[in-house]
N, C-alpha and C positions, 0 to 999 in steps of 0.2 A: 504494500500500500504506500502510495506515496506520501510526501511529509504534508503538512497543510503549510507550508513557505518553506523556499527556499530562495535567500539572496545568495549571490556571490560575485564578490568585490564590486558591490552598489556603492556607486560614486552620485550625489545627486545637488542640483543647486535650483535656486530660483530666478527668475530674470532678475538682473540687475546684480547680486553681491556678488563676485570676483570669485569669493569664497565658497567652496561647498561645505552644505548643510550636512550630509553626510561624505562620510570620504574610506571608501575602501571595503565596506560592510558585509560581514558573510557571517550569516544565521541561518539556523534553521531551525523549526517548529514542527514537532510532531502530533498528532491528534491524540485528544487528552493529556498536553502538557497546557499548567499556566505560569508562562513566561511574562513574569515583572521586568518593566525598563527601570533604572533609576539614572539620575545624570542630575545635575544644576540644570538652571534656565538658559537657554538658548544650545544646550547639548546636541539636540537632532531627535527630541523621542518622537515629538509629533510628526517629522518628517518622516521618520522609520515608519508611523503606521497609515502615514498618505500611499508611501510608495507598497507598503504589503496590501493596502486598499485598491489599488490600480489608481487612486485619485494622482501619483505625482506619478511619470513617467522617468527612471533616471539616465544622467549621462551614459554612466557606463556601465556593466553588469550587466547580471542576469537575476532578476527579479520573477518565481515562479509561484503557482496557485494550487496544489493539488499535482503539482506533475507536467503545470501549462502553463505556457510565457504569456505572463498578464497582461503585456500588450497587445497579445491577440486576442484577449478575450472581450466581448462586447461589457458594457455596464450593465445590461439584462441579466445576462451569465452571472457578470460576477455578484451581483445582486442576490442572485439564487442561494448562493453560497458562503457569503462575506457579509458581516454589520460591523459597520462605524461606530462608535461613540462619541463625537468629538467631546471637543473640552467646552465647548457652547456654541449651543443648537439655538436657530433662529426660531421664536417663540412663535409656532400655529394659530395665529390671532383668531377668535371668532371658532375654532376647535375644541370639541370637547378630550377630556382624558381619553375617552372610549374611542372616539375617533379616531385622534392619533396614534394611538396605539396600532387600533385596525390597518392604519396606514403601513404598518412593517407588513401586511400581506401581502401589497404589490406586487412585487417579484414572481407570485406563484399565481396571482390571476391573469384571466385572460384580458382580451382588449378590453371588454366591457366592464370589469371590474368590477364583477359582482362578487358578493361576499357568499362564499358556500358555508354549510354548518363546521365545516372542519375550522376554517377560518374564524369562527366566532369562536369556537374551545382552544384555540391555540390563543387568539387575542386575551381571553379572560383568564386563562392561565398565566401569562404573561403579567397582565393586572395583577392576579393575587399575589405572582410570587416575588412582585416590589411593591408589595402593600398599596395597592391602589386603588382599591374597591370601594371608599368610602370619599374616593375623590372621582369617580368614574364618570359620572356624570357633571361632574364641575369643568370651564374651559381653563384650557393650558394658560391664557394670559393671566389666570388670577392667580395664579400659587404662587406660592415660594419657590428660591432659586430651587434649593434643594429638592422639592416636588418635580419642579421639573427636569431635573435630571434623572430622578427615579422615571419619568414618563418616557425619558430618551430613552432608558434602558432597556424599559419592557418593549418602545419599539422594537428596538432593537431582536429582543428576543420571538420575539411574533415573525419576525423573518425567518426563525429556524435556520439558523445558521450552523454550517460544520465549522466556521473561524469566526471568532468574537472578537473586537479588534477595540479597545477601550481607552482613550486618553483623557488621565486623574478622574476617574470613575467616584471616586470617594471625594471629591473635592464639594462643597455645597451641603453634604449629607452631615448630619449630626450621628454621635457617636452608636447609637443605635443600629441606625439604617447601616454606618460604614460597613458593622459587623454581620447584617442580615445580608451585604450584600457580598464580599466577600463568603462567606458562609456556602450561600448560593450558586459565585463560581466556582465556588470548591468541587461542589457537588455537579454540576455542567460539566466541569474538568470529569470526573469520576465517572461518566456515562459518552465520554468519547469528543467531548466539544473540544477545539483547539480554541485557548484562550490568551492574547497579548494584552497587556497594559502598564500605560506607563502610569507611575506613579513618586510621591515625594516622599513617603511612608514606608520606610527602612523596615517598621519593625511589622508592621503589618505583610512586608513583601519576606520577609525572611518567616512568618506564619504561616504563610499558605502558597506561595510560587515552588513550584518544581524548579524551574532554575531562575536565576538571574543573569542580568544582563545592564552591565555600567558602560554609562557611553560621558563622553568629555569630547566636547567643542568635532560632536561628528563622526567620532572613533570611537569603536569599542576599546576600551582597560579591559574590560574582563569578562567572563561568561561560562557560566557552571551554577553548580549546588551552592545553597544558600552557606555552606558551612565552605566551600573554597572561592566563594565571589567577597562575603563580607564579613571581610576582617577589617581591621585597624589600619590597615596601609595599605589597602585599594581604596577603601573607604576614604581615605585624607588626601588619598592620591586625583580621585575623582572629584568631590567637593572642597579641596582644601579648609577642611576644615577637620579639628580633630573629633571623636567619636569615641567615648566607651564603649567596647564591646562589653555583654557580659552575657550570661545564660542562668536561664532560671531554674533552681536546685530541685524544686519539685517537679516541673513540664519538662525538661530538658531545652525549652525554647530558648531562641537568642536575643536579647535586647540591645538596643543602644539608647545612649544618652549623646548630648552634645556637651562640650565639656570647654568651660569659659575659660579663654585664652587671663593669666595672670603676668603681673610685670613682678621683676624682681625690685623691694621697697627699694627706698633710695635713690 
């Protein structure tokens, strides 16, 4: 079975900076893995999941989907297959929850767009399982940031996607929903879903990703298991900043802390 991406050595930039966004990049992702991005701002995560989205086309590499060069494939196709997350989604003015949601069945309808029953149990699944039922009938333009991310998501999931593609999924959610939803692609990962996301949540990414993956100014640093990606000196290597590692005596989990730079008196 083939992997659900494979880059190799993706080179990729935007009109205008000199610079590329990414430079050099070779990943791959197998189905039922959830691969966390981490980096500082301006790294290339959201660019890594443009171009595994078919949204950015890059310089150089090979950029694949399941086994096929995603620039051969139409936006239908990859539609079929692939959902976005971005980091913020233009607000469905005048749409209800239910609506939009309905809207991740696209893909699988025909021209005319009718809604089959399958499509309605996929959709309201979707709903329950980002807590959205008691917003279902409210429009998108009235909620909270937060709510509407949960509504991107369950798009998202209404697509029935083999690759989930999430940039700072957790950003906007209160600490609740973070853990529902993580939780959630735990379980997606564990039934075969190929899961990426970037995220700024170290300790959340070393709970639940299969592996990780640190990127700086467009390079990967690093890429493996959460115990040989993030340690002490990738970690300061990528964010310049320092980090206690430590791990926790009852879970075996790893934490970190950031740890305030001090001057010596005098």
């Amino acid at each position: 079975m083939a992997n659900a991406i494979d880059l190799e050595g993706v080179t990729a930039r935007y009109d205008g900076p000199t610079k590329a966004a990414l430079e050099a990049v070779t990943l791959s992702v197998e189905t039922g893995e959830l691969v966390a991005i981490l980096g500082p701002n301006g790294a290339g995560k959201s660019t890594l999941l443009r171009v595994m989205s078919g949204a950015l086309t890059p310089q150089t590499g090979l950029a694949q989907l399941f086994g096929e060069r995603v620039d051969t494939l139409s936006r239908e196709r990859i539609a079929r297959r692939v959902a976005l997350v971005a980091q913020a989604s233009d607000v469905a003015f005048g749409f209800t929850v239910r609506e939009v949601v309905m809207m991740g069945r696209a893909p699988h309808q025909g021209s005319w767009m009718r809604a089959t029953d399958e499509d309605e149990r996929i959709a309201n699944d979707a709903i329950r399982r980002c807590d959205l039922e008691a917003l279902a009938g409210r429009r998108v333009d009235a909620l909270s940031g937060g709510e509407q991310k949960r509504v991107a998501i369950a798009r998202a999931l209404a697509q029935s996607p083999e690759l989930l593609l999430l940039d700072e999924p957790g950003a906007f959610l209160d600490v609740r929903h973070q853990l529902a939803l993580y939780d959630l692609l735990d379980q997606l990962r564990a039934s075969g879903l190929a899961v990426v996301m970037t995220m700024h949540d170290i300790n959340a990414a070393a709970q639940y990703a299969s592996r990780v993956v640190l990127l700086k100014e467009g390079r990967l640093v690093a890429i493996g298991k959460v115990e040989e990606v993030l340690t002490y000196r990738q970690l300061q290597l990528t964010f310049d900043a320092d980090l206690y590692c430590g791990v926790n005596e009852l879970t075996g989990a790893r934490f970190f802390l950031p740890m305030r730079k001090t001057t010596e008196p005098g």
